[in-house]
BALOBA-1460 file (C-alpha; in Angstrom, 3 decimals):
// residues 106
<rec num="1" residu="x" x="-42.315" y="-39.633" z="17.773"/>
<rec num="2" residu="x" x="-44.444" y="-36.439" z="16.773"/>
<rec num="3" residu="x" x="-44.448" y="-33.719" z="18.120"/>
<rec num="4" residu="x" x="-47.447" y="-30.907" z="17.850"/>
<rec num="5" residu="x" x="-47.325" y="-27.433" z="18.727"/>
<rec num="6" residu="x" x="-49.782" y="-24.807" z="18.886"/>
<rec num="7" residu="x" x="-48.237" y="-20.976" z="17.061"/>
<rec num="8" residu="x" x="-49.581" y="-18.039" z="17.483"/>
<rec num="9" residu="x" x="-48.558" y="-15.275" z="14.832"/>
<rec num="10" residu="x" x="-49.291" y="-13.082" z="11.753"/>
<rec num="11" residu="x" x="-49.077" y="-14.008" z="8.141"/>
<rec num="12" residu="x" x="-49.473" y="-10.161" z="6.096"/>
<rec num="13" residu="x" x="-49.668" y="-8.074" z="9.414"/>
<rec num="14" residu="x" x="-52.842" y="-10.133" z="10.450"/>
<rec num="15" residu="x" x="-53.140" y="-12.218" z="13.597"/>
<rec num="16" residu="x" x="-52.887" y="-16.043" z="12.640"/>
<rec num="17" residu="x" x="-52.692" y="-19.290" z="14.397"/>
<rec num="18" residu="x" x="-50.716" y="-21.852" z="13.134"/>
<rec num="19" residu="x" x="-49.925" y="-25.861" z="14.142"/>
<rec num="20" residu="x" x="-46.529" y="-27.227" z="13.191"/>
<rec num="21" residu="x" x="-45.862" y="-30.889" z="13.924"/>
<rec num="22" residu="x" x="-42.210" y="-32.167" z="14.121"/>
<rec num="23" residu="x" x="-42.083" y="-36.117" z="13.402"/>
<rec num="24" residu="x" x="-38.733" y="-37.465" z="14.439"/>
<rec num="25" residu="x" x="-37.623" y="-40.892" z="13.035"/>
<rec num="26" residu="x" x="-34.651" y="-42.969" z="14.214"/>
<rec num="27" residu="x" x="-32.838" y="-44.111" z="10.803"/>
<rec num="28" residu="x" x="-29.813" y="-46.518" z="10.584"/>
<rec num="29" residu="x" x="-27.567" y="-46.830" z="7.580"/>
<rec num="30" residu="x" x="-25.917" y="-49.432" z="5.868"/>
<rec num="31" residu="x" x="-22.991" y="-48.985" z="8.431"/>
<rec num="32" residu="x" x="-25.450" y="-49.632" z="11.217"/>
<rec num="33" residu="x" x="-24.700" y="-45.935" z="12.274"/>
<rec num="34" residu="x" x="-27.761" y="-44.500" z="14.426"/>
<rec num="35" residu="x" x="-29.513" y="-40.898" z="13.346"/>
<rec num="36" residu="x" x="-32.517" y="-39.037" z="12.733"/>
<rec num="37" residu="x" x="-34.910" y="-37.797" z="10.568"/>
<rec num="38" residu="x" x="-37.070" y="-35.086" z="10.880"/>
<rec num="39" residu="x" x="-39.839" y="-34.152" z="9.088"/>
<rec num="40" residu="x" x="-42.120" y="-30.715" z="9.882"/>
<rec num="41" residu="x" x="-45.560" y="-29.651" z="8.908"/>
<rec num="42" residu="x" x="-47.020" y="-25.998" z="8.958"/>
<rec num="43" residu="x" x="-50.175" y="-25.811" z="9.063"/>
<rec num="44" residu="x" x="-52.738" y="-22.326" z="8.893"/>
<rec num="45" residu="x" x="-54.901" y="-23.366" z="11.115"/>
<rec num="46" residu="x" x="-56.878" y="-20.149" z="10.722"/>
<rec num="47" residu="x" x="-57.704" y="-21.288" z="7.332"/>
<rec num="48" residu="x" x="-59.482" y="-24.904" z="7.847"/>
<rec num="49" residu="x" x="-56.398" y="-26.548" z="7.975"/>
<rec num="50" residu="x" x="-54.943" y="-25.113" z="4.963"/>
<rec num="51" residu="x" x="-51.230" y="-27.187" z="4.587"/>
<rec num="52" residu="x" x="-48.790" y="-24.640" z="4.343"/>
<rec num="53" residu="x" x="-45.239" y="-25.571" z="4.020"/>
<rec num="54" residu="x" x="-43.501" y="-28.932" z="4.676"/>
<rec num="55" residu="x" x="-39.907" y="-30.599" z="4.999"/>
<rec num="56" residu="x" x="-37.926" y="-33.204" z="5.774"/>
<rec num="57" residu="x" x="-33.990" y="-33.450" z="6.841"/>
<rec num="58" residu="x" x="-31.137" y="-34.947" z="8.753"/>
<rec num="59" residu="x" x="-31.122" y="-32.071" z="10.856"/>
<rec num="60" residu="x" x="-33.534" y="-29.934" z="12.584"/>
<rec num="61" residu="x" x="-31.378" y="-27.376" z="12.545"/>
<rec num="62" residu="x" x="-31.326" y="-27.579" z="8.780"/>
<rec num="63" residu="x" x="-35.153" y="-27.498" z="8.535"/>
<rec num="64" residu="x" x="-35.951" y="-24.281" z="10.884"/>
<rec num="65" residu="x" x="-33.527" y="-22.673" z="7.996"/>
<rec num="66" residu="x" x="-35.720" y="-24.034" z="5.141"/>
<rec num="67" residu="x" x="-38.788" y="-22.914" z="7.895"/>
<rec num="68" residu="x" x="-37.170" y="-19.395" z="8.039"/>
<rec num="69" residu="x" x="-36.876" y="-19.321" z="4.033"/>
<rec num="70" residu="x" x="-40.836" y="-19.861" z="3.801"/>
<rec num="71" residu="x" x="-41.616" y="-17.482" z="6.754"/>
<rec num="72" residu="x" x="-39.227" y="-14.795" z="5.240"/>
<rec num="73" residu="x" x="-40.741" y="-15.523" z="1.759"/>
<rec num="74" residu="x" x="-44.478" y="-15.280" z="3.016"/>
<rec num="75" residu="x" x="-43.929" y="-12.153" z="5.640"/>
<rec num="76" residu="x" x="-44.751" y="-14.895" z="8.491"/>
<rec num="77" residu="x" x="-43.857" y="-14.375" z="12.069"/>
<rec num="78" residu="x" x="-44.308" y="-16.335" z="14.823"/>
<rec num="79" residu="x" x="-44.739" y="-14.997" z="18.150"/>
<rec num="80" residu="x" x="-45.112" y="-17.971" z="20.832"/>
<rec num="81" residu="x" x="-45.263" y="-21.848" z="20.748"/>
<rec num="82" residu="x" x="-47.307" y="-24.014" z="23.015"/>
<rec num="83" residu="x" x="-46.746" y="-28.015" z="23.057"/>
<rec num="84" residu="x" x="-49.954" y="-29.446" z="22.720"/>
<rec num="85" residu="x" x="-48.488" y="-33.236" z="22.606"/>
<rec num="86" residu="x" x="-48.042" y="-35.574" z="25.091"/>
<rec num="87" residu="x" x="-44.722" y="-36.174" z="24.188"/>
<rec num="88" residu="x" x="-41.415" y="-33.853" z="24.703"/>
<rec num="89" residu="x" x="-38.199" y="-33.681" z="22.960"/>
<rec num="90" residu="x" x="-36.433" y="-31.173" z="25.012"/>
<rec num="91" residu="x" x="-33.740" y="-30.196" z="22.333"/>
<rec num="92" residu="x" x="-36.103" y="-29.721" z="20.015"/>
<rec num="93" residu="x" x="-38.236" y="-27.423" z="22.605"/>
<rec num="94" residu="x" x="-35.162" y="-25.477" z="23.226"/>
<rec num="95" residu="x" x="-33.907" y="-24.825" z="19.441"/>
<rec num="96" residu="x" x="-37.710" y="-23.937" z="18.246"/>
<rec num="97" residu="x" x="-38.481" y="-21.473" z="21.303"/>
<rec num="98" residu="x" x="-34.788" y="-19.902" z="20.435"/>
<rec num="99" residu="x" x="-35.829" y="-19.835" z="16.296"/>
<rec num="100" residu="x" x="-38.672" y="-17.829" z="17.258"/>
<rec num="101" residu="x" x="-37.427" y="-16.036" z="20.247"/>
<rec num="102" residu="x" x="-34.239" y="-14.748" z="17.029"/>
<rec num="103" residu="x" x="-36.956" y="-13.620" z="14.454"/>
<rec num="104" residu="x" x="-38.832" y="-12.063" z="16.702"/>
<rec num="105" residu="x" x="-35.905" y="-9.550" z="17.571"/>
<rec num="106" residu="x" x="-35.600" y="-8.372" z="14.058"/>
């Protein structure tokens, strides 16, 4: 499943709209043991579609930390999220609205 979502934000004090798409895989291990894998795109879609940062992980949790790393790095902020798929994770809603709900307040 992938999930797309419209950002709106700055990148250097300027306005900027980004696209980050979240593609969740079911994996199962050699001990038949169910999980996921998550992979997430940023894209600066203010600049043609310019790929800007990428990762993949066990845990979603553990990429919106690599995320913050590159948004810290790059004086990034994000300011709102809009699902622009047809498809909904709602745990993955909830943890991305709270990521940038946190940054925002600091």
């Amino acid at each position: 499943m992938t999930l797309a979502y419209f950002l709106t934000g700055s990148y250097n004090d300027i306005d900027n709209d980004f696209e980050l798409h979240i593609t969740i895989e079911p994996k199962t291990d050699e001990n038949n043991t169910a999980s996921q894998h998550f992979k997430i795109v940023l894209t600066d879609i203010s600049s043609e579609n310019k790929l800007l940062w990428e990762t993949a992980g066990t845990s979603f949790l553990l990429c919106l930390k690599d995320l913050e790393e590159f948004l810290d790095e790059n004086h990034i902020t994000l300011y709102s999220k809009i699902l622009t798929s047809s498809q909904r994770d709602k745990a993955v809603d909830k943890e991305l609205e709270g990521f940038i709900l946190n940054r925002l307040e600091y």
